[in-house]
C-alpha positions as CSV (number, residue, x, y, z in Angstrom):
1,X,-32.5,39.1,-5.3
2,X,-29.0,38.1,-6.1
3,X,-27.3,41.1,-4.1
4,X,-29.2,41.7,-1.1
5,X,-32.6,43.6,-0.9
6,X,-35.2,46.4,-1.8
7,X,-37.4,48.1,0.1
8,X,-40.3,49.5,-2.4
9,X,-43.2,51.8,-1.6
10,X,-46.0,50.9,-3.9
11,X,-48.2,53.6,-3.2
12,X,-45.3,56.3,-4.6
13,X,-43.9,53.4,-6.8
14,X,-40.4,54.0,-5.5
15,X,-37.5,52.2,-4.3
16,X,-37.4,53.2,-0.8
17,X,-34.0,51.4,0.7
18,X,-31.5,49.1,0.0
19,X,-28.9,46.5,1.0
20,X,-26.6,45.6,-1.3
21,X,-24.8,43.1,-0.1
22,X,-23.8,40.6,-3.0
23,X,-25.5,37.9,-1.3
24,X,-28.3,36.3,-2.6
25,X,-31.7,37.2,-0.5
26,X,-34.3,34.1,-1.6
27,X,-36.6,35.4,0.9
28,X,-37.5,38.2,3.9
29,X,-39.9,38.5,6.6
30,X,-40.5,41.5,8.8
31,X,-41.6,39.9,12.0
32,X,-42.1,41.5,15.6
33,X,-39.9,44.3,14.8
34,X,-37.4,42.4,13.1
35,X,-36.2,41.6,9.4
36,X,-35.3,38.0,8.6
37,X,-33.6,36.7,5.5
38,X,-33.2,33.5,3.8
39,X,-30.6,33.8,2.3
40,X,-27.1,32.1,0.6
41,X,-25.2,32.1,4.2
42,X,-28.3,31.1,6.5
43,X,-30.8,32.9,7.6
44,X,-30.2,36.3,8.8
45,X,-32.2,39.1,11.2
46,X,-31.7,42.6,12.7
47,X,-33.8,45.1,14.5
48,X,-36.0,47.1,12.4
49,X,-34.6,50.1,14.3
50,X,-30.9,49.2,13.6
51,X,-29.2,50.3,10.5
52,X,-30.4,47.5,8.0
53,X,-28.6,48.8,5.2
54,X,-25.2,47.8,7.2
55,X,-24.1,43.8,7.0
56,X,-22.6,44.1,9.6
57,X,-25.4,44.7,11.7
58,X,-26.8,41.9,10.3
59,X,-26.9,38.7,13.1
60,X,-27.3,35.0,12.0
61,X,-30.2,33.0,13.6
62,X,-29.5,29.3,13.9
63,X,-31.9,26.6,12.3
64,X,-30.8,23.5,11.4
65,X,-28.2,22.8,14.9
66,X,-32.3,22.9,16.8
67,X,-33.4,20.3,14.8
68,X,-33.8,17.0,16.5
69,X,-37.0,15.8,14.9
70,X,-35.4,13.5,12.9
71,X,-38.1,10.9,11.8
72,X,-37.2,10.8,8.2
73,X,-34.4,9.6,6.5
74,X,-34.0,12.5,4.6
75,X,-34.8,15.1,6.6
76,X,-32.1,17.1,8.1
77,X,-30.5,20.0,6.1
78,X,-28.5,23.3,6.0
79,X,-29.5,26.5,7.3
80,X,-28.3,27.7,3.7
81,X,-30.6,25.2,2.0
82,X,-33.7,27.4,3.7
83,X,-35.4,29.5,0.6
84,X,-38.3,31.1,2.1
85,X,-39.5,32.2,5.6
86,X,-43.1,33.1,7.2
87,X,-44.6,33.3,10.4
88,X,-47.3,31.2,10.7
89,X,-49.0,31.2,14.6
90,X,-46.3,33.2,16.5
91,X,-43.7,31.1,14.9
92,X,-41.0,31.4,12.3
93,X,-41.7,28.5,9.4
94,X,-38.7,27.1,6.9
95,X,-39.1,26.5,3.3
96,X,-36.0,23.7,2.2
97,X,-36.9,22.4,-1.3
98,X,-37.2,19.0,-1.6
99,X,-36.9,18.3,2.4
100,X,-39.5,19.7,4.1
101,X,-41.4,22.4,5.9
102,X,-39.9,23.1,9.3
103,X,-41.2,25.6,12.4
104,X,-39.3,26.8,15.6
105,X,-40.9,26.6,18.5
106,X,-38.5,28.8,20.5
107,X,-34.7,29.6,20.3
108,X,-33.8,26.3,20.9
109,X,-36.6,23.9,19.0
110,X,-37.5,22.8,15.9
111,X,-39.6,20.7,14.5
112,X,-40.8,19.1,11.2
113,X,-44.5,20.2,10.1
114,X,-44.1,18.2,6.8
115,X,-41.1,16.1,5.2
116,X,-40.2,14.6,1.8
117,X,-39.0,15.7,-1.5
118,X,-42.1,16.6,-3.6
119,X,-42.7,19.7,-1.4
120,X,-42.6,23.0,-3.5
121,X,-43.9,25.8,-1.8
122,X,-45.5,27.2,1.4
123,X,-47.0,30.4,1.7
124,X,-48.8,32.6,4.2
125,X,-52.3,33.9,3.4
126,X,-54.3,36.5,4.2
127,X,-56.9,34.4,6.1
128,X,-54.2,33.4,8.8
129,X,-53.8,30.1,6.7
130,X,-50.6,28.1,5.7
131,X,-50.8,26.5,2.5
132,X,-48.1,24.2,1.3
133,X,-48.0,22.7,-2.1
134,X,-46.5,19.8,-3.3
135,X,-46.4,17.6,-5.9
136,X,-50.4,16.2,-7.2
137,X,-51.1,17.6,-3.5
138,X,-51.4,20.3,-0.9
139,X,-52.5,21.6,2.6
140,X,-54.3,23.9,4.0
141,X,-52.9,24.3,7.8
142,X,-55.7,26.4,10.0
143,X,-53.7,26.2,12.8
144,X,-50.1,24.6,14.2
145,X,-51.7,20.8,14.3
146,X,-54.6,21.1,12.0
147,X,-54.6,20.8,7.9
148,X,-56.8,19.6,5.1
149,X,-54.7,17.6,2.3
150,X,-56.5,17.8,-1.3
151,X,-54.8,15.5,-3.6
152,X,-55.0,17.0,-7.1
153,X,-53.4,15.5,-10.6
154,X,-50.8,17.6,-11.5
155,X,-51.3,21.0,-9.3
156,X,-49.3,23.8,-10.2
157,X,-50.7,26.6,-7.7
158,X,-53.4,27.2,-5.1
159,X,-54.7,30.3,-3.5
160,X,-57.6,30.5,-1.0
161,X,-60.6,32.6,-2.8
162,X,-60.7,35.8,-0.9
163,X,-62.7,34.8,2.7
164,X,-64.1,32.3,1.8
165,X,-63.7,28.9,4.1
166,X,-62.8,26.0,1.7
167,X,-62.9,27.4,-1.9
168,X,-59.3,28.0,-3.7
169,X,-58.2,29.2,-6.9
170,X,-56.2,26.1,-8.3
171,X,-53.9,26.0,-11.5
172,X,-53.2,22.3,-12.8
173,X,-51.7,21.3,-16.2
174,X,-54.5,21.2,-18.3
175,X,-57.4,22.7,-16.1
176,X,-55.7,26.1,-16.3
177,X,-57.6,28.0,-13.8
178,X,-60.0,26.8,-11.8
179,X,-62.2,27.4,-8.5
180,X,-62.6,24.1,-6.6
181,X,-65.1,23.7,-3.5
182,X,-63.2,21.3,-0.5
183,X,-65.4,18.8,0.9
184,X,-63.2,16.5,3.8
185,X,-60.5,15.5,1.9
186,X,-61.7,15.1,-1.5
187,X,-62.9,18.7,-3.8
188,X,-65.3,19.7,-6.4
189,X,-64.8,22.0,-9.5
190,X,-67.1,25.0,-8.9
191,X,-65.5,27.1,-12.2
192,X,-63.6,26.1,-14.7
């Protein structure tokens, strides 16, 4: 949001806190019993227990200073460049658009899981996967050090289908929606 956040109960279809803040929240992650926030300033975290509707409660976590993976050119960026935030195999992962995907591997590490400009989006799934889309491509990370890249023509969205291993729901211009099948790095339309 542009102000801070919303807690919503969807069973009662209610707003159930909030923190307005007039920062913008781009993303927020509750994560062993912590909130964290991409947000305008850097990313942000409290306690769950703490008073979350209070800025001032709110502490900054430090990104970008832990970064020392630099083996790209264009690599290195802001803490207030981040826009979204998961946990992906007991570690926090950073979403900056058009830089990278980054993890931390303790308070004082981070490293690059994939660099360059035509990376979108990355988002946790249900099946304990990490799927990161960029442009005519994407991966599928099972674990820390272990991905399948598809490349696909013009790919606007991919979602694993439900639990099963190596079928996705895929959106390209001009396929609409579509089930494809992976097979190594290469795919097959199952629907169309």
């Amino acid at each position: 949001t542009n102000f801070g956040f919303l807690t919503i109960n969807l069973s009662k279809k209610e707003v159930k806190e909030s923190g307005v803040f007039n920062v913008p929240f781009y993303s927020i992650l509750a994560y062993e019993n912590k909130l964290y926030a991409a947000t305008k300033d850097g990313i942000l975290y409290i306690n769950l227990t703490d008073n979350v509707q209070d800025f001032n409660s709110w502490s900054t976590l430090e990104v970008s200073i832990h970064y020392t993976d630099h083996t790209e050119k264009d690599s290195t960026f802001t803490d207030s460049e981040i826009r979204d935030i998961v946990a992906f195999k007991n570690q926090l992962h950073f979403f900056v658009p058009q830089k990278g995907i980054f993890r931390m591997e303790n308070s004082t590490s981070v490293k690059s899981v994939l660099n360059g400009n035509g990376i979108n989006s990355m988002e946790y799934t249900n099946n304990d996967h990490l799927i990161v889309l960029g442009t005519n491509v994407f991966w599928d990370f099972e674990d820390i050090n272990k991905s399948t890249k598809i490349n696909i023509d013009e790919i606007t969205s991919i979602i694993p289908n439900a639990n099963k291993s190596g079928e996705y729901w895929a959106s390209s211009s001009g396929n609409n929606l579509s089930l494809i099948k992976i097979n190594g790095n290469s795919y097959e339309y199952i629907k169309r």
